[in-house]
N, C-alpha and C positions, 0 to 999 in steps of 0.2 A: 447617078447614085446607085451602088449596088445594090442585093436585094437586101445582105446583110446589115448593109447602114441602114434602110429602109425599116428594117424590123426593129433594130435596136431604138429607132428615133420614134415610130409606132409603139415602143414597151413604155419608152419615157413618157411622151405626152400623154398615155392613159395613167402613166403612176400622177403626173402631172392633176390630169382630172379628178382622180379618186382623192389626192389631197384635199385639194378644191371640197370636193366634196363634204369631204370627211371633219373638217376644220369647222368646231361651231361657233356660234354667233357669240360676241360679248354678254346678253342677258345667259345663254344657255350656259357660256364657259363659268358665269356667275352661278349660277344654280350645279352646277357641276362641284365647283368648289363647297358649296355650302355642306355643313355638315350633316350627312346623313342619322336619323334619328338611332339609336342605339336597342339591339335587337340582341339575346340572347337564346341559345340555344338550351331548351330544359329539358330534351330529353334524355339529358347525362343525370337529371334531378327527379326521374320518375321512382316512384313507391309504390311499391307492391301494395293492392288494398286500399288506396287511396284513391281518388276521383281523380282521373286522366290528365285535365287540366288544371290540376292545384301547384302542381311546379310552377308551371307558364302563369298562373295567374299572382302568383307569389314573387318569381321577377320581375313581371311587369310590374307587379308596384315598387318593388324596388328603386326600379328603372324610373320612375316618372313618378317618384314622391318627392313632395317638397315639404323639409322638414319646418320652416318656416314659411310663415306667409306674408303680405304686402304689410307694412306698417312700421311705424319708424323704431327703430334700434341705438342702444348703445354702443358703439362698436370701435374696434383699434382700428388704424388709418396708419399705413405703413407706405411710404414713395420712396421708391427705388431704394427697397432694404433698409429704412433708415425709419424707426420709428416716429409720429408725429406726435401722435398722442390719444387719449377717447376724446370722443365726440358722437354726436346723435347725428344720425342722419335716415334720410325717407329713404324706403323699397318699394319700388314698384312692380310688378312681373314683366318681362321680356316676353311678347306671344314670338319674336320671332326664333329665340332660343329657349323658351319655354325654362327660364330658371329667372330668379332676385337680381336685381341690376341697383344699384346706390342712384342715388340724385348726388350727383357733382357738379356744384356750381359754379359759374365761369371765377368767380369771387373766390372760393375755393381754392382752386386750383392754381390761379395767379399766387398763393399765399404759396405755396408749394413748390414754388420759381417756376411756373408753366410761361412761358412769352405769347401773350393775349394776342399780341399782332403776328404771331405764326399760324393764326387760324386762317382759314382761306374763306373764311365768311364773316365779315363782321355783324352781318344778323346772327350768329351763332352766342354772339356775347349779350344778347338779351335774353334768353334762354335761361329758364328756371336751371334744369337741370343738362347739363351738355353731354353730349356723345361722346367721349374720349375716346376710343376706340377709333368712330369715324371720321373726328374730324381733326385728328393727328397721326399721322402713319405711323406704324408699329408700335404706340400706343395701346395698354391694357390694362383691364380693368378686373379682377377677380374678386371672389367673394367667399368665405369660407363660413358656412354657416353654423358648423360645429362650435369652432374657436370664435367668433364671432370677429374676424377682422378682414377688411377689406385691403388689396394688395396693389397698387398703383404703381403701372411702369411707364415713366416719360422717357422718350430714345433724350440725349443728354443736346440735339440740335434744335429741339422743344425749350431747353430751357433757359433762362436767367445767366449766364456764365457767373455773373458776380455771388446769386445764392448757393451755388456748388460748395459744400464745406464748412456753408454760415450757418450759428444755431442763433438767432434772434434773442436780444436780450427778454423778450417776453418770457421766453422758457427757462431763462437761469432760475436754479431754484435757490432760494436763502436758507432754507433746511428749518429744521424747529430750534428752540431755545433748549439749549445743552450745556452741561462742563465737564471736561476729561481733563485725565491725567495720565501721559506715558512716564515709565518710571524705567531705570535699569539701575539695578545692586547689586553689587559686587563685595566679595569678602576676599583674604588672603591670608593663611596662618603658614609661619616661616620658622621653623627650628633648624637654628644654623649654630654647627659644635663651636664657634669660635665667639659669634655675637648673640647670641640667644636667641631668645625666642622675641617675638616679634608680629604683628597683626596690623594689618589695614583695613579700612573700609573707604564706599565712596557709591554715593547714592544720588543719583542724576534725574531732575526731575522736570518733562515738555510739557508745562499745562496750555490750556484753554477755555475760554467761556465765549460762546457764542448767542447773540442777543439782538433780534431782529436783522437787518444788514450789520451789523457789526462784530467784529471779532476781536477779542481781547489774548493774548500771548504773551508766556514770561516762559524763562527757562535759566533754571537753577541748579545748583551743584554744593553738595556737602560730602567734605573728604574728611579723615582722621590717616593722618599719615601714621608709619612705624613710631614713630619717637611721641606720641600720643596728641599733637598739635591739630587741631580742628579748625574748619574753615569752613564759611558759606558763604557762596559766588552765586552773581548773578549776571548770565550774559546778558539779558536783555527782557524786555518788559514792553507790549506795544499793544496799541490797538489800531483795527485796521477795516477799511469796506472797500469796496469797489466801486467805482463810477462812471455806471454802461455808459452814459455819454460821450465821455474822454477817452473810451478805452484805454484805464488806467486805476489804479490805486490808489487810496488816500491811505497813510500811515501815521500815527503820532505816536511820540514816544521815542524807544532809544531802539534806533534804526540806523541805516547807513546812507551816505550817498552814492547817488549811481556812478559808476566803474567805466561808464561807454568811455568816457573821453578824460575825463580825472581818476587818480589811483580814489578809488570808494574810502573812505573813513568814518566812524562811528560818530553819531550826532543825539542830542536829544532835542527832539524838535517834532515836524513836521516834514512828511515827502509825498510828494505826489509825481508818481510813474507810470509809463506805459504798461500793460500788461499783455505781450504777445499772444499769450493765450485766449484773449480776448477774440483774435479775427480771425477769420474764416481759414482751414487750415492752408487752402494753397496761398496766402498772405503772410506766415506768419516766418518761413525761414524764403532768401533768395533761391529765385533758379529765373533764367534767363528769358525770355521772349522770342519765339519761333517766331517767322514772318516767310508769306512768300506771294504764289500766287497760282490759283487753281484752275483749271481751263474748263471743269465740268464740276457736280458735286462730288465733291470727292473723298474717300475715307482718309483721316489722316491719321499716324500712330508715330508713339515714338518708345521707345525701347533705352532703356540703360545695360550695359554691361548683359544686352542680349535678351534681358527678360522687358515686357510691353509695362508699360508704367502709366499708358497714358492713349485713350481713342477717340475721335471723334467725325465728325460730318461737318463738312466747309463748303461755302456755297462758291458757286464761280465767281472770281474777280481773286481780290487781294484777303489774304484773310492774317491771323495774328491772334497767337494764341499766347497768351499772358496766366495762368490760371496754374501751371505746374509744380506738381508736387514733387520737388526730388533731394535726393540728400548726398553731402560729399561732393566730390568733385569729378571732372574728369569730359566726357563724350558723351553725347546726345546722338544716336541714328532717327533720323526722322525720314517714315515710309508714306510718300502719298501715291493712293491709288485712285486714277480718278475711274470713272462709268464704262468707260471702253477696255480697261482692263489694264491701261496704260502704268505704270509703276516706274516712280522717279524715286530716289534716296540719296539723301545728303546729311551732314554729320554738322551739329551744332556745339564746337567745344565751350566749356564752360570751364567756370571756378569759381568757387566760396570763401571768404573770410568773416568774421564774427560782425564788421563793419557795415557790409553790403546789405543792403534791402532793396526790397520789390521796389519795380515803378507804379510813383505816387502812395508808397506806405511811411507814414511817420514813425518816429518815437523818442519821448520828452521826457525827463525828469526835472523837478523842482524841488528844494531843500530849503529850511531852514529853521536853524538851530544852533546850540553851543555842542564845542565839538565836547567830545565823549570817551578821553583816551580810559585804557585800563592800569595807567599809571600815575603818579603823582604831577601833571604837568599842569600847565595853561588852561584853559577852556574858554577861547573866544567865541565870541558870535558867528555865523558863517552863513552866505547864502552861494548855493550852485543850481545853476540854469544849464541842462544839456540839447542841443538839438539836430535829427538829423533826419535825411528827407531821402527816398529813392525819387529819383529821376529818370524819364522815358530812355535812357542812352545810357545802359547797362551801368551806372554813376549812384551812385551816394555820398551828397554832402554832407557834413556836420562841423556842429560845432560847440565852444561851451565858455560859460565865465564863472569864476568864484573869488568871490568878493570876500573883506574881513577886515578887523581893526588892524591894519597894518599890512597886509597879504593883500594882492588882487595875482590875478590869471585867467587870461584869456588863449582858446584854440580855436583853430580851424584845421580842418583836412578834409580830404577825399577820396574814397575808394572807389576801383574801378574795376569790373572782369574786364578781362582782354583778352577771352575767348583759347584760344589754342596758348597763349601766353603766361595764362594765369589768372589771379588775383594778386592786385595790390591796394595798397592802401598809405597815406602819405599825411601827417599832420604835423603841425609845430604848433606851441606852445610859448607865451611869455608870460613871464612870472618875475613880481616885483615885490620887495620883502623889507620890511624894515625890523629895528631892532632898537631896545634903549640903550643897550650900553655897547652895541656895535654897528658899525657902519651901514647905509643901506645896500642891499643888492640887487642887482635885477641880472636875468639872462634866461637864453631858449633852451628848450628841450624840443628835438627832433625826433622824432619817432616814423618806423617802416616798417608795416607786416606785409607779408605775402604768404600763399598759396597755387601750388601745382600738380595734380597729377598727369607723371609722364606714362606715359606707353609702355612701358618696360617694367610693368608694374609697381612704379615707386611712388606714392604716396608724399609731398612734402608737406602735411597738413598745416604746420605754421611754423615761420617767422620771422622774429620781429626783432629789430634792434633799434634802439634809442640812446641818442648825444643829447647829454644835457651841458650846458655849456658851466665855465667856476660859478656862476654869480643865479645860478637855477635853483629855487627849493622848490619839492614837492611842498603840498602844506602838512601833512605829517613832521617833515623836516624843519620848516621852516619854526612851528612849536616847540617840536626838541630843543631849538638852538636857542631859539628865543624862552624858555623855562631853565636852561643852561640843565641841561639831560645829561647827564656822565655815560650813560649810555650813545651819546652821538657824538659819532666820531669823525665826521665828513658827509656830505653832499654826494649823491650816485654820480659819477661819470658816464658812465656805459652800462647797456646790459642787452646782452643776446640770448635769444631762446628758440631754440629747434626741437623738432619732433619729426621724423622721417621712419616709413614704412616703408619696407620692401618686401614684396611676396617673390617666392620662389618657388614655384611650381603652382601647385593644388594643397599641398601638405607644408610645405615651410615659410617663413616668414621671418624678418629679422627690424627689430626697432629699435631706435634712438632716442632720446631725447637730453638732451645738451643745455647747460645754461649758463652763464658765465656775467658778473658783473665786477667792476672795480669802482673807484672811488676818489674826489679829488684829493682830500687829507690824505690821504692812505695811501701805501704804497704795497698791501697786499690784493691780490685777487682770490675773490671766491670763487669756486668752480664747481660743476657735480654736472653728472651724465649718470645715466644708465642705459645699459645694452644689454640685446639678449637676443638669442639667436631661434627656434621651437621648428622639431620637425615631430615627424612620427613615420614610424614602420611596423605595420603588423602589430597594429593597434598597440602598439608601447612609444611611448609619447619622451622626448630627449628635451632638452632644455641647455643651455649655455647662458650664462648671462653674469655680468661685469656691472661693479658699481660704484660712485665714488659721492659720498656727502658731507656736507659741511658741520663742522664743528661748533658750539653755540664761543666757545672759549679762542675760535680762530688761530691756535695752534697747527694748524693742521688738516688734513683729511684721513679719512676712513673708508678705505679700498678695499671693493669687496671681487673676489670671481669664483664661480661656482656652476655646477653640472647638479641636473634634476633628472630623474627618471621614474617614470612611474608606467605600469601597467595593470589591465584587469586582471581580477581573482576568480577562479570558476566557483570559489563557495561563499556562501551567504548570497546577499542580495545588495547589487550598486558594492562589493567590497574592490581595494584600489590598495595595493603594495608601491610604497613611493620613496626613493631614495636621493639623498642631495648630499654633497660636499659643499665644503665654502672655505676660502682661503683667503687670508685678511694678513694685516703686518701682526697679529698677534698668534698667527700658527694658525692650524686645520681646524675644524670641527666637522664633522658626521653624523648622519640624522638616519634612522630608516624605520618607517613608518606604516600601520594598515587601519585603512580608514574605511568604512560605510555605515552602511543603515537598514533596518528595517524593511517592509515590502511597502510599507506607505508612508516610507520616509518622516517616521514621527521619531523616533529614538534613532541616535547617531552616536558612533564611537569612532576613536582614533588611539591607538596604542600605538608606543614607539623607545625607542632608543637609539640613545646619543654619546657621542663623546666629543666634548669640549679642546679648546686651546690647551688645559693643563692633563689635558689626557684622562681628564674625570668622565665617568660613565654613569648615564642617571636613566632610569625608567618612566614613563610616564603613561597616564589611561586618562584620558577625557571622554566625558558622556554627555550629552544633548537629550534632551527631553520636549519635543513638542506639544503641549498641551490646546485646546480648544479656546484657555483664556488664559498664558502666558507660558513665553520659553526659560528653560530649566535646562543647570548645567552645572556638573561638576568636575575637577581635576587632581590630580593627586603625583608629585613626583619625588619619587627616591633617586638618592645619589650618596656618594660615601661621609661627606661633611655638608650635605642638608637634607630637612624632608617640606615640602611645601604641599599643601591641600586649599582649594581654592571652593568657591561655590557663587554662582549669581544666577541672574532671576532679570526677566524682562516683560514685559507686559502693558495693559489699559485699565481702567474704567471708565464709565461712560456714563454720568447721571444725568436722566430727563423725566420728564413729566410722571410715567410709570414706573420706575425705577431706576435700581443700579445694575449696570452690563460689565461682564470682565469679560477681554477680549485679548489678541497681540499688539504690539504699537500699530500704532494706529496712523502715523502721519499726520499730514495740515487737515486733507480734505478728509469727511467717512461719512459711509453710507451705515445704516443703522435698518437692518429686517427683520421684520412681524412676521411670525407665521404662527397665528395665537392659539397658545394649548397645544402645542405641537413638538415635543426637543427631537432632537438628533438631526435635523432637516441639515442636510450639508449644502454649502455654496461654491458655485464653481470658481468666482472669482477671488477666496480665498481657500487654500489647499486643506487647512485645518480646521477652518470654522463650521460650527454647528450650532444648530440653532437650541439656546438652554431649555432650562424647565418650562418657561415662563412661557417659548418661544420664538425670543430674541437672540441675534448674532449679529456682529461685528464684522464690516467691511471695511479694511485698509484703505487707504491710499489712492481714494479716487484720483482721475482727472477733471483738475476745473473746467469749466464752460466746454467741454464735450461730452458727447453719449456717451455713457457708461451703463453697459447690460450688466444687471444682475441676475444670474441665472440660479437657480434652486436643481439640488440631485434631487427631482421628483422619483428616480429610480428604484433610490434607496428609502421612499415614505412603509409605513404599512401596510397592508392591505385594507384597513378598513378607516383612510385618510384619502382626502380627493384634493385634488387643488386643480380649478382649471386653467390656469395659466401661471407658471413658473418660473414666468421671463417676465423683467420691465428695463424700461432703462431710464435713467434718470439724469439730469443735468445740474450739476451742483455748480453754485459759485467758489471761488476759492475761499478756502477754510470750513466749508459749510458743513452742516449734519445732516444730510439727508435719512429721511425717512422714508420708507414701502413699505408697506400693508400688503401680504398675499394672502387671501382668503380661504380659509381651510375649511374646511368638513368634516365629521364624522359620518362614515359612511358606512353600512351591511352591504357586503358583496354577496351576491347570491348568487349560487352554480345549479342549477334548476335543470335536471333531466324530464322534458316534459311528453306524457303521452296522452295520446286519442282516448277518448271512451271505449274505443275497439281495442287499446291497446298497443297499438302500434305510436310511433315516435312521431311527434308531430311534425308536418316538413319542413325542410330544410327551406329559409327564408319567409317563414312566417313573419306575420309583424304584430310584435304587443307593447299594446297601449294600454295608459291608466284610464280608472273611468270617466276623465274628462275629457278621452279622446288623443291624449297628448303622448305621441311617441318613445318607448323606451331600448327599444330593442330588437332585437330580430333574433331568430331562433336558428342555431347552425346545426351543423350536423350530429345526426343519432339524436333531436330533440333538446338540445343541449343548448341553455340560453344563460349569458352572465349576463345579471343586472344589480347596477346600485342602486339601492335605496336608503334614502333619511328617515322614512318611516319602519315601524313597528309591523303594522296592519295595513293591506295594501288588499284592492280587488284591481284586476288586471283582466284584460282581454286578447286572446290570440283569435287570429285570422290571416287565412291562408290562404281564399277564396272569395269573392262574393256571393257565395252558395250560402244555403244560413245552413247546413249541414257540414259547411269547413270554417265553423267558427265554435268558439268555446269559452269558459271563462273558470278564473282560479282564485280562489281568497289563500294572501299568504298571508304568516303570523311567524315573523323571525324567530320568536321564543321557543316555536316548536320545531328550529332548526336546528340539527347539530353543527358545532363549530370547529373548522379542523384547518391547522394552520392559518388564520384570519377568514377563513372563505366559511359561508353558511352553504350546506351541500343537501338536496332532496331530493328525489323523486316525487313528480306530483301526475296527477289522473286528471284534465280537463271535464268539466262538466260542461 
């Protein structure tokens, strides 16, 4: 060996040594890790004239106060982002991080979907209050003592796969006892030089009464046509609950049948249905089942269309992940990486139809009642039973019967993804019909839907065609025929329906959708499509699109092809210049139009003109008026032989226990918030709503049996209003009224410039308390301390030090404050 190898092998084995060395022990690298106690630097916080050490003794309490002490709390309970709810729970102190730690009991936390047997001790599940932190990896447990809520994170291989998404019927809430009414009115005045003058009305009205689990529903309709004839209609009328056990609905009254496997028809009866909204959300639409097998623990992910959708941790062996939430159709990349770095990817195609359900998810309907046409016909008794099952083997079966004096029908089918292939879905139908004064009939109806997206960006979202063979009635038909209906004219033969998407680039896209049916009587077809082609350039947005629909008189069709153009305006705010042609077999017409709004989108306009097929040119201004507690809207159009001025109105009320609310429609479900003695309070979840004189405001259109945060613009309160927490979320059943209470204050803000008996500024990071000891604030800089207070008359104490020379005290008296902008502002002198 040379001398040069010699040395070089001599530098290694000492780097060799000095590693050795250097590398501490498992206790040491533990205390290495731990966290070092927290140390600030005050001499950036020194004061002239002050006692040397009252900075440092001023952060040090800072640093090591604990604004609470050991003893049990009401507090919010939040697991992984998702709120649970209040609850009391014990504080103990932590000597070894020297702050409040919650008792979290093994009982606890299994509610929360924690898996009891991922613990690596089952002496751990005897344990009053359990270690999260230690005795599940990457497990955390925080505490916020201000807000008063504790913050729970389980890593997602901790938990339950099945509670992922599930809100437990305990927490649906039934809301209070309520009645609303949504309303929309409309008017119409028409001076036309040839027919005169002329006026309509039509007043549309969605009530409800809500009454322990129950919901009561009617919805009515009162017109006065031009010729002065008046009407009132009633589409339906129902009362309705929920039945957590069935996950499903009880309805009575005039309702429909379920649509999965029978065309739906109007019934007065009884129905009981599944209610998808009911399960857990990765349960409630299809997505496919990943399967494979891990060689270590490994992270797996999966990605749609490039963005991650989906994470988790797999143990070695086989694993299978059922639990995914995706929507549409198309490619799955699924990334596993196991321990050693190793990374495998493989693509899982899929596809969607209305038919397909998860494996082992149901859904039933059940019927019965006399049917309920809105015409003069029959009305037989009827019962329909639908059922359909997912299956381990990407499959769903179903099936149905409906029974009647004279009518039966029974189906089966099944749909299937078939991965890179699509979706299909395949059913037949027999149906047997009798009549008194015509023969009986029977015969099938076949029906086929499918689903595809190809690679080439095309979209075929659905569909479906159906053969019914001569001797087939729907049961709609089969009543026409049988009440001898002048309006039935034949039995469906065929009927096709397509929808197809094509995207072209990043900016354009063109869509279909096509429907075409005939008929055995008959020897016409009805037909209708529309197409349309949308790109844009340089923010001005092109449109093309073609249309063809059916006539009620079957003479015919009504073909329409037209160009849109629209682009932004540099004046006003959101304003939008939009121009369109259309060309029909009755000649051109041309529209060009400028529409926007306001900075907060509450007042909206649209001006325009046009010229019609006979070459007439008419002016028109429509206005939009967003109100707090109903939409307002007026129009007005000139032309050389008419003038039309229109005006309607939309809106709620909402009467309960304390009063009546006006708000905008409202929908099925609403949430209803208190924030008492308090108006203007705005809510994020609705753009307009403010909370009135009273307090109260109107929230639209929850979602049933999911979290819904209501969140408050605490932003925009006054200054001398406090609320301390302006979030909740709540869980309403469907239809429900829910009610939150957020608790307000009247509050003195007080801006308190405070000095020494020397006169100098007391220092920065002072800390003052009321005289029972109880922390209010800390004092920043130049002496300058905000504090609220509920009282009038306050004695307070500052302390800086535990010197009794850096301690002082001040009686305040708000009255002798002056008030400038909401804030009370003084200078005061420590005694």
């Amino acid at each position: 060996m040379t001398l040069s190898h010699q040395s070089r092998a001599h530098s290694r084995l000492r780097c060799f040594c000095l590693l050795l060395i250097g590398v501490p022990s498992g206790a040491a690298l533990a205390n290495l890790l731990e966290p070092l106690p927290v140390e600030f630097q005050s001499g950036f916080f020194h004061q002239p004239g002050l006692n040397g050490d009252a900075a440092a003794a001023a952060l040090q309490a800072l640093a090591n106060e604990h604004e609470l002490g050991p003893g049990r709390y009401l507090v919010e309970l939040q697991v992984n982002h998702t709120r649970v709810g209040q609850l009391e729970l014990d504080f103990a102190m932590d000597p070894q991080h020297n702050r409040l730690r919650p008792c979290l009991s093994p009982a606890l936390l299994e509610k929360q979907g924690l898996r009891l047997d991922a613990l690596p001790d089952p002496a751990l599940l005897e344990q009053p209050c359990l270690d999260l932190a230690t005795a599940v990896p990457g497990a955390r447990v925080d505490f916020d003592s201000a807000a008063l809520r504790v913050t729970v994170s389980i890593p997602q291989i901790a938990l339950r796969r099945e509670l992922i998404g599930y809100i437990a019927p305990e927490r649906w809430d039934s809301g209070i006892t309520a009645a609303f009414v949504n309303y929309q009115v409309s008017t119409q005045q028409l001076d036309n030089r040839t027919q005169g003058r002329s006026s309509n009305y039509d007043l549309y009205l969605n009530s409800g009464l809500n009454f322990g689990d129950w919901r009561l529903r009617s919805s009515q309709a009162w017109r006065q046509d031009s010729d002065g004839a008046r009407s009132w209609d009633r589409a339906y009328t129902y009362a309705q609950r929920d039945l957590p056990g069935t996950l499903g609905t009880f309805t009575l009254g005039e309702t429909f049948t379920g649509s999965e496997v029978f065309r739906g028809v109007p019934i007065l009866g009884a129905r009981i249905a599944t209610d998808l909204d009911m399960l857990p959300s990765t349960m409630r639409n299809y997505a496919p089942a990943i399967s494979g097998v891990a060689q270590t623990r490994a992270k797996l992910e999966v990605l749609q269309n490039g963005y991650p959708i989906y994470s988790t941790y797999v143990s070695p062996g086989p694993y299978a992940i059922d639990d995914l939430s995706v929507g549409g159709t198309g490619e799955l990349e699924v990334v596993l990486t196991e321990e050693d770095g190793q990374v495998r990817r493989f693509t899982q195609p899929y596809a969607n139809i209305d038919n397909l359900l998860r494996s082992g998810a149901w859904r039933y309907t059940a019927a019965l009642g006399r049917y309920n046409p809105a015409g003069d016909l029959d009305t037989p008794t009827l019962w329909q039973g639908t059922l359909a099952y997912g299956t381990p083997w990407h499959t769903t079966l179903y099936g149905g019967l409906m029974v009647s004096e004279g009518y039966l029908a029974h189906a089966v089918g099944i749909a299937r993804d078939l991965g890179s292939l699509g979706a299909l879905a395949f059913d037949v139908t027999h149906a047997s019909s009798q009549f008194d004064s015509a023969a009986d009939v029977q015969g099938q109806s076949y029906a086929m839907k499918y689903s595809k997206t190809f690679g080439t960006g095309t979209d075929l979202r659905f569909a479906g065609y159906r053969y019914s063979t001569e001797g087939y009635r729907d049961f709609d038909e089969w009543v026409s025929q049988r009440s001898h209906d002048p309006r039935f004219t034949g039995s469906r033969r065929s009927r096709l329906d397509t929808t197809i998407i094509q995207r072209l680039g990043t900016r354009s896209s063109f869509n279909l959708t096509f429907s075409q049916q005939d008929y055995w009587q008959r020897t016409d077809v009805e037909r209708q499509f529309r197409l349309s082609f949308n790109t844009s350039h340089n923010k001005v947005n092109y449109g093309l699109h073609a249309s063809q629909s059916l006539r009620t008189s079957r003479r015919g069709s009504a073909r329409q092809v037209g160009l849109s153009i629209s682009l932004p305006l540099d004046f006003g705010h959101s304003s939008t210049l939009y121009f369109d042609t259309q060309h029909s077999a009755n000649g051109n017409r041309q529209r060009a139009s400028v529409s926007g709004s306001d900075h907060d989108y509450r007042l909206s306009y649209n001006t325009s003109v046009s010229r019609d097929e006979q070459r007439r040119q008419a002016l028109g201004l429509n206005l939009g008026y967003q109100t707090t507690s109903a939409s307002l809207g007026a129009g007005v159009s000139v032309a050389p032989d008419y003038r039309s001025l229109s005006f309607n109105a939309s809106g709620s009320l909402l009467a309960h226990a304390d009063g009546i609310e006006f708000g905008p429609n409202l929908g099925d479900t609403i949430g209803l918030i208190e924030v008492p003695n308090t108006p203007g309070v705005g809510v994020q979840n609705a753009s307009n709503a403010r909370t009135n004189a009273r307090g109260y405001a109107l929230v639209p259109s929850l979602s049933p049996y999911k979290n819904n945060q209501l969140v408050l613009h605490t932003d925009q309160l006054s200054p001398d209003v406090e609320i301390d927490n302006g979030i909740a979320q709540v869980v309403p059943r469907r239809g429900a009224v829910v009610k939150h209470r957020f608790d307000a204050r009247k509050v003195n803000r007080l801006v308190l410039t405070l000095r020494t008996p020397q006169g100098q500024p007391v220092p920065f990071g002072a800390q003052v308390s009321d005289d029972q000891g109880a922390s209010l604030g800390i004092v920043g800089q130049g002496g300058v301390l905000m504090l609220p207070t509920t009282r009038t008359t306050q004695q307070v104490q500052v302390r800086w030090s535990e010197h009794p020379h850096a301690q002082c005290q001040l009686e305040l008296d708000v009255a002798d404050m002056p008030l400038n902008q909401g804030f009370r502002m003084q200078t005061l002198t420590c005694g």
